[in-house]
N, C-alpha and C positions, 0 to 999 in steps of 0.2 A: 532287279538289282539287289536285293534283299540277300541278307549272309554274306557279302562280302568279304572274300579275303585275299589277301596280297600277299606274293612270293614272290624276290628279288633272287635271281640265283642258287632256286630250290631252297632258300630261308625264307621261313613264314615270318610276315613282318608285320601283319597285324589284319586288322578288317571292325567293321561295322554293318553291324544284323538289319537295321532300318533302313531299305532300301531308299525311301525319298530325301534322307536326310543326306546331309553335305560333310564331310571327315576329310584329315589331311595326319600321311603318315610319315616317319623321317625315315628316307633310306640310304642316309649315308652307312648307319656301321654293316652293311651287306653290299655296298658298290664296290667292282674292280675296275681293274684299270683294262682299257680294250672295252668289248662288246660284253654287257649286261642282256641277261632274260629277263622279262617283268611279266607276272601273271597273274591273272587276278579272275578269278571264278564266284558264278554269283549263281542263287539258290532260291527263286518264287517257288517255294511249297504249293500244290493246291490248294484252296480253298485259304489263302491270306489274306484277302480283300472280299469285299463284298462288289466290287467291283472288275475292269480288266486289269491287273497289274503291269502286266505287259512282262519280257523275260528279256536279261542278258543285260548289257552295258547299256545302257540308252540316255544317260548325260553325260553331260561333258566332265572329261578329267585331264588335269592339267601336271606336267611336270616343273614344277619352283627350285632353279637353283640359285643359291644366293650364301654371302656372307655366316658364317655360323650368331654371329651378331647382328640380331635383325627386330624388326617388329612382328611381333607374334601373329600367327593367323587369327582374321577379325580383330587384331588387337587394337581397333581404334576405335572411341565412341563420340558420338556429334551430337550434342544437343544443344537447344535455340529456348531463349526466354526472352521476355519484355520485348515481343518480338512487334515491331509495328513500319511503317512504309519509311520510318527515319532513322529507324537504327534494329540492332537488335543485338542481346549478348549471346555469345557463342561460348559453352563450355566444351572441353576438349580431354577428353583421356586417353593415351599411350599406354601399352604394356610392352614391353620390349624385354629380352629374352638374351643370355650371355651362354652359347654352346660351344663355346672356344674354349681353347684346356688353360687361359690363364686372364689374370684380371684386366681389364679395359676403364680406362677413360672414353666415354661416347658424349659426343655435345647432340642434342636432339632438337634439330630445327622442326617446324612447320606453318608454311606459307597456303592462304587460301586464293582460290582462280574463280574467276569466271568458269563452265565446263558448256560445253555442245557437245549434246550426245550422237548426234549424228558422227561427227569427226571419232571423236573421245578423246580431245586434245582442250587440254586445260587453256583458258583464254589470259584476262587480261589478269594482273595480278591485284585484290582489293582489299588484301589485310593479312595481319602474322599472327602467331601467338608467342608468347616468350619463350625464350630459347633457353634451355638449360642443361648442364654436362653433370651426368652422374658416371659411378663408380662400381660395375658388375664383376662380382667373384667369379667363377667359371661355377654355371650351371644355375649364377641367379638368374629372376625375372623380377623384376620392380615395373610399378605403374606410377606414371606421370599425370597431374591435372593442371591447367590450366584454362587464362578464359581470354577474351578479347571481346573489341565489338565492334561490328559493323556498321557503315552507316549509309545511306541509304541501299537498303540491302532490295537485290531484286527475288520477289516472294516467290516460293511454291505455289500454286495453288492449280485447281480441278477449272480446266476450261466449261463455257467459252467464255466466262465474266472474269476469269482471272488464266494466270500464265504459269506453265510448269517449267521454272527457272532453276537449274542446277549448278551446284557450286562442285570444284574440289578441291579435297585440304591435301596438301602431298609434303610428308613427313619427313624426314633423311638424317639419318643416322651419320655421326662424322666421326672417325679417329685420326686425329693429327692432323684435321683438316682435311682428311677424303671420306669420302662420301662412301658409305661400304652398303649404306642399305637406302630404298626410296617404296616408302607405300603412300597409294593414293588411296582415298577414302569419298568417295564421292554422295552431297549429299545436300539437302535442299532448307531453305529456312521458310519455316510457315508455323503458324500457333495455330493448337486445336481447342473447342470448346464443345462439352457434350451435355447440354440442356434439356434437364429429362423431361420440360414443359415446351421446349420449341425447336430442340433437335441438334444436328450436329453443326458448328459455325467452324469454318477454316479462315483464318484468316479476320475475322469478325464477321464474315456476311456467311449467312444461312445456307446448308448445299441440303437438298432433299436426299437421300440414298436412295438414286435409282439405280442398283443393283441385278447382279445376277452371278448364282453360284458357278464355277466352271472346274469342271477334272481336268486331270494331265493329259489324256491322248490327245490326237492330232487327229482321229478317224482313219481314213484309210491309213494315212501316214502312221499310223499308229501311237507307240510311246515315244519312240527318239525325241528329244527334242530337236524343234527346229526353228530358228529365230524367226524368222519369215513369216513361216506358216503362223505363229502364234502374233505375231504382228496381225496378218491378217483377220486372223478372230476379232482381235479389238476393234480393229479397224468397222470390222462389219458392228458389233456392239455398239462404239462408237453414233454411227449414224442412226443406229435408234434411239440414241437419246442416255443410254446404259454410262454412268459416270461411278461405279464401284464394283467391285469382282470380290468374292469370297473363294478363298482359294482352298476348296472341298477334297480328298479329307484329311493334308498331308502338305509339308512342306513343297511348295513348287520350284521348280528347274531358278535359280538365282538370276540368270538373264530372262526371264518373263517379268521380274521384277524390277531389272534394268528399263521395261520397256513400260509397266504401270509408271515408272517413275518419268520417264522423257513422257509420256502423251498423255497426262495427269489425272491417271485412274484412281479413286479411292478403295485402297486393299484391306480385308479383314485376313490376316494372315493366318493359317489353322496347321495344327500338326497332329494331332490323335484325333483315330476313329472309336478310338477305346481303351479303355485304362485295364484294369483287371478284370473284370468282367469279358467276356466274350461275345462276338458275335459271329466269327467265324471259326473254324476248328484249327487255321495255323495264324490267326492276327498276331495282334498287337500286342494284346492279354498277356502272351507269355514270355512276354522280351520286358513290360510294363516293371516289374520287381525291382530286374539290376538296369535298369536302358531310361529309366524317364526322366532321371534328374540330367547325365549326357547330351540324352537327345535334344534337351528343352535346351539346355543351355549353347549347344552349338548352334539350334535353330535360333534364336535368340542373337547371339553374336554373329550370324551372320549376314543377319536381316536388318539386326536395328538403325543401320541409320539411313535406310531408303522413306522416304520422304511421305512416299507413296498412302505407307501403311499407318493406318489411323488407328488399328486396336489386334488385339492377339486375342487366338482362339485358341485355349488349347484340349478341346472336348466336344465330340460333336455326338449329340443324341445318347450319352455312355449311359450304361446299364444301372451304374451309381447315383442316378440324378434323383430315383424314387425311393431311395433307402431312409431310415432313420436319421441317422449323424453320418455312413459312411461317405456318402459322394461328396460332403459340405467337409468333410476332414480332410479327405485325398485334394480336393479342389484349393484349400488352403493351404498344404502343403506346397502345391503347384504354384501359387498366387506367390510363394514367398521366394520361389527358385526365380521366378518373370519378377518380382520387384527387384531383385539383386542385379539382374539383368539389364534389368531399364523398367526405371521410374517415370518416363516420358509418355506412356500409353497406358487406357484402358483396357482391361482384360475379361474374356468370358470362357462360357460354355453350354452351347447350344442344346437348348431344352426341349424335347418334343414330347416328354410325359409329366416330369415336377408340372406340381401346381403351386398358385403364390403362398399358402402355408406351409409348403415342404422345409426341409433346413437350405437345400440345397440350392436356390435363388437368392436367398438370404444373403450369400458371402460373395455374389458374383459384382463384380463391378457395374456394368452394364446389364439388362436382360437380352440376350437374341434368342428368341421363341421363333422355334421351326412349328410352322402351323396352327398351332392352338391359337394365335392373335385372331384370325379367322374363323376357327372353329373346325374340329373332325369331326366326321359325320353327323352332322345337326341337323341335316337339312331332309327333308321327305324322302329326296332321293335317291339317299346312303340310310337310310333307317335301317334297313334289312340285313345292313353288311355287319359283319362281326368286327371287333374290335373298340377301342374307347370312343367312346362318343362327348366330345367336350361340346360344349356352349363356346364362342367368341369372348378370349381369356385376357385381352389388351385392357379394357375395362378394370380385370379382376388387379392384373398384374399392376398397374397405374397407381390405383389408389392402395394399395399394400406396399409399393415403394416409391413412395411418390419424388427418391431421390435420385431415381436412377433413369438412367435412357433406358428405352424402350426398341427393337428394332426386331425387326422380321426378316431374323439370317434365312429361312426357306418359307415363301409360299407359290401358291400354286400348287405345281407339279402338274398342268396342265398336260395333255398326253395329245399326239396326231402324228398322223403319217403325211408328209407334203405331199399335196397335190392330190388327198383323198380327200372324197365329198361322199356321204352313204348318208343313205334315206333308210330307216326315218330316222327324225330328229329328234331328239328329247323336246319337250315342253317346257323342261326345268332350266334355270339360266346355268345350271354346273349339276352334273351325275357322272355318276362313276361307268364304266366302261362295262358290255357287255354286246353279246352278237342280236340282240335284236334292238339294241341300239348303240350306235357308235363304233361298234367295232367289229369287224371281219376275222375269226379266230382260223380261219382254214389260210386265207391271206398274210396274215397277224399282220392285219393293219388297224389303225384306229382313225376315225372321221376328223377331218382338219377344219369343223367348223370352232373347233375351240371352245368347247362347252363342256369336255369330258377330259376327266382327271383320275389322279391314283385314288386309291380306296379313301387315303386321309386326307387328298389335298382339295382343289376348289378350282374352279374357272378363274380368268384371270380378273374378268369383274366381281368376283364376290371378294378377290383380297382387295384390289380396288376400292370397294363398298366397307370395308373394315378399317383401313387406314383414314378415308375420307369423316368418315364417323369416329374417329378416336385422332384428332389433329395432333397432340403429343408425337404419334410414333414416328419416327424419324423416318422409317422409308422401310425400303425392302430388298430383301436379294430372291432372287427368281432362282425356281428350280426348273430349268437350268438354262443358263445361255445357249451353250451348242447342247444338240444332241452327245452323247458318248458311249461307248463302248461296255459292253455290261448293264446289267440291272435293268432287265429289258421287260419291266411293269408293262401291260397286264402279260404279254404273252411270252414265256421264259426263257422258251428255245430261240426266241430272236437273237440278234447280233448284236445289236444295241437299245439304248432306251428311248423311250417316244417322248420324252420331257424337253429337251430342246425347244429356243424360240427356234435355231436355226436348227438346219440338219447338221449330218456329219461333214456333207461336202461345204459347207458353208452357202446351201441356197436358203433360203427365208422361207420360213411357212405362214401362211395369213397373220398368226398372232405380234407376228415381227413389226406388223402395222398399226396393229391395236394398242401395243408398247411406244412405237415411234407416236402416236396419235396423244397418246399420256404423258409421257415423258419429254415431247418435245412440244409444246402448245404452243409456238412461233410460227413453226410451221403448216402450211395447207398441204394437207395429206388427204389423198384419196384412193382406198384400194377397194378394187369390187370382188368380190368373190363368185366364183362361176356356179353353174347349174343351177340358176333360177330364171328358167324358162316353163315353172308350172303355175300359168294364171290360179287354179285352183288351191294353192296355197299361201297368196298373196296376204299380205296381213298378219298370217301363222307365226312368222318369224321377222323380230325388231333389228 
């Protein structure tokens, strides 16, 4: 979807280069009367992702006719304070927009609902805000605030000790008493607290981040989005226990959002895989110059008021995080485009080389460390392998900012093929992949006893063993929920990558139990794993 551009009746009428990101363009001054052409051509360059990008239209787009006098795209914001089971104040901001060729009187109601997202019909009606009529020139946009409060409000929050309760505020525009324009704004009331000594609190009661990072495909399904199909992902996540999704490396589909929001996922929302710097030969790098104040800011607007989302990412692993002063400048820059945005969240950008003296930790709000909270290669058997070798960094990080949260946006990166078992076994409780141990390179399979990982990452008990041992850190997102398309660690020419709890088709691989086992401790879980029919190795393996 990437390079995007739009033709209404052979007039170019405009587009948008970032393919994951969400745009909205006006075509009225190219409409006739009768039958219109509409076209729209899109441009995945090789080598844009480090990942599958996928090619062609594959989200959804909508055509909006309405009023030349309306409320602006995203132009509502919702935010919740003194939020508690007896009341809670709701502030409310309107932008609304005057594209009519002469000046108006609009009186600008908005009433808040009950919402079921199942239906998508607004319920019982359980408070307003003040209503008030201004006066737009042809071609203003003025922004309205107001507040109200609710009283006893039914909470957001991440099942199964609490309930993901949706409200929506539906706005209406009135001249001379009709109603010319209605936006709904659907959104949820809950308070967050992020405790760099005992972790994230939603609502006042402590929620562990049992996470896991997920890309856009669908697997076979490919990129389209599909409500269902991504329903079902959760679903399976879900009953392992998995209550947060880090949405890896790029704005996601807005209805996967709709759907964290009804079945009360905790979202780390992300949009750059990289800033100026480069990591691939057609990313992001070179749109980053004129494209990142836009991008941020449309992702931003039209994300912020889903419920769901407890903190914004907007930097994952970038090239600028081990510089001098540059990645702590650019990052500040960023920090101040997201506080304009919305004041209501945490922000970061996932570190997997800064160390805690760099600048560039320094200005982040939260820490989320891909890896290093565990340790790359430290262990006897990654010695050999090339690349940095850190010590277990949670420790270092802790006591150098003892003000901030701590969270482990990627670990693991645990590697298997479902339903392989290959002898022999490593000795070591986590090593890296190779064909006389763990993995089949003529196959390109890897052994699904769960012991063998990417070159930097670790079994899933050794991040396990690092979070248990450093109680601060809030939790973790796993690399990766589902398997996905692209970036196919260790062996290249694969189709997809072996990191997944689950596969592409959504079956489970053994570690799917080892998670459910952690994550849900309510539960009596038992799963055995096959081919242990050798009396002679009895003992060998715990």
């Amino acid at each position: 979807m990437s390079y995007a551009m739009v033709w209404l009746n052979g007039h170019l009428v405009g587009g948008w280069p970032y393919g994951y990101n969400s745009f909205r363009l006006d075509l009225t001054p190219f409409m006739e009367y009768g039958e219109n052409q509409l076209a729209i051509r899109l441009d995945n360059a090789p080598d844009s992702s480090r990942w599958y990008p996928g090619a062609g239209l594959y989200r959804s787009v909508w055509l909006t006719v309405g009023d030349p006098t309306q409320v602006s795209q995203w132009g509502t914001y919702i935010t919740a304070r003194d939020v508690s089971k007896k009341s809670a104040i709701l502030d409310l901001s309107v932008q609304v927009q005057n594209k009519a060729g002469k000046r108006r009187a609009i009186r600008v109601e908005t009433d808040i609902f009950t919402f079921d997202p199942e239906t998508g019909n607004p319920g019982k009606k359980v408070g307003t805000f003040p209503s008030k009529t201004i006066h737009l020139s042809p071609s203003d946009t003025t922004r309205l605030n107001s507040s109200t409060t609710i009283t006893n409000p039914r909470l957001w929050g991440p099942p199964p000790s609490q309930q993901p309760n949706l409200y929506v505020a539906v706005t209406r525009l009135k001249v001379n008493d009709r109603v010319i324009d209605e936006y709904e704004t659907q959104f949820g009331i809950r308070s967050l607290e992020f405790n760099p000594e005992k972790g994230v609190f939603v609502n006042g009661e402590k929620v562990p981040i049992q996470g896991v990072n997920q890309h856009s495909d669908l697997g076979a399904l490919g990129m389209a989005f599909n409500v269902r199909a991504a329903e079902r992902q959760l679903e399976i996540l879900k009953d392992m226990g998995c209550n947060s999704i880090r949405m890896s490396h790029n704005p996601p589909a807005a209805e996967l959002l709709d759907l964290t929001d009804k079945m009360g996922f905790l979202v780390i929302d992300e949009i750059f895989d990289a800033w100026e710097r480069n990591k691939t030969a057609a990313g992001f790098h070179l749109l980053f110059p004129d494209w990142h104040e836009p991008d941020l800011r449309a992702f931003l607007r039209r994300d912020r008021n889903h419920p769901s989302i407890i903190s914004w990412s907007y930097g994952n692993e970038v090239g600028e995080q081990y510089t001098a002063e540059e990645g702590a400048a650019v990052s500040k820059m960023l920090q101040g485009i997201l506080r304009e945005e919305d004041s209501a969240r945490p922000s970061s950008a996932s570190e997997n080389y800064a160390t805690p003296g760099m600048p560039f930790p320094q200005v982040l709000d939260i820490l989320n460390i891909n890896y290093q909270g565990a340790g790359i290669r430290n262990t006897e058997a990654y010695s050999n392998l090339q690349g940095i070798h850190t010590h277990p960094l949670y420790p270092d990080y802790h006591k150098a900012y003892q003000d901030k949260l701590i969270l482990g946006s990627e670990t693991a990166s645990t590697l298997s093929s479902r339903g392989v078992h290959l002898f022999p076994v490593t000795n070591y409780s986590s090593a890296p992949v190779n064909d006389t141990s763990g993995g089949n390179s003529t196959l390109q399979q890897v052994s699904a006893y769960e012991l063998y990982s990417a070159p930097f990452g670790s079994s899933p008990d050794k991040a396990f063993a690092e979070q248990d041992r450093n109680p601060y850190v809030a939790g973790e997102f796993v690399w990766t929920g589902f398997d996905y398309i692209g970036e196919p660690t260790p062996y290249y020419s694969a189709r997809s990558s072996y990191s997944g709890i689950v596969d592409l088709a959504g079956f489970k691989k053994d570690r799917f139990w080892l998670y459910q086992t952690r994550w849900r401790p309510d539960e009596r879980i038992a799963h055995i794993l096959p081919h242990w029919t050798w009396p002679e190795r009895v003992g060998e393996m715990g």
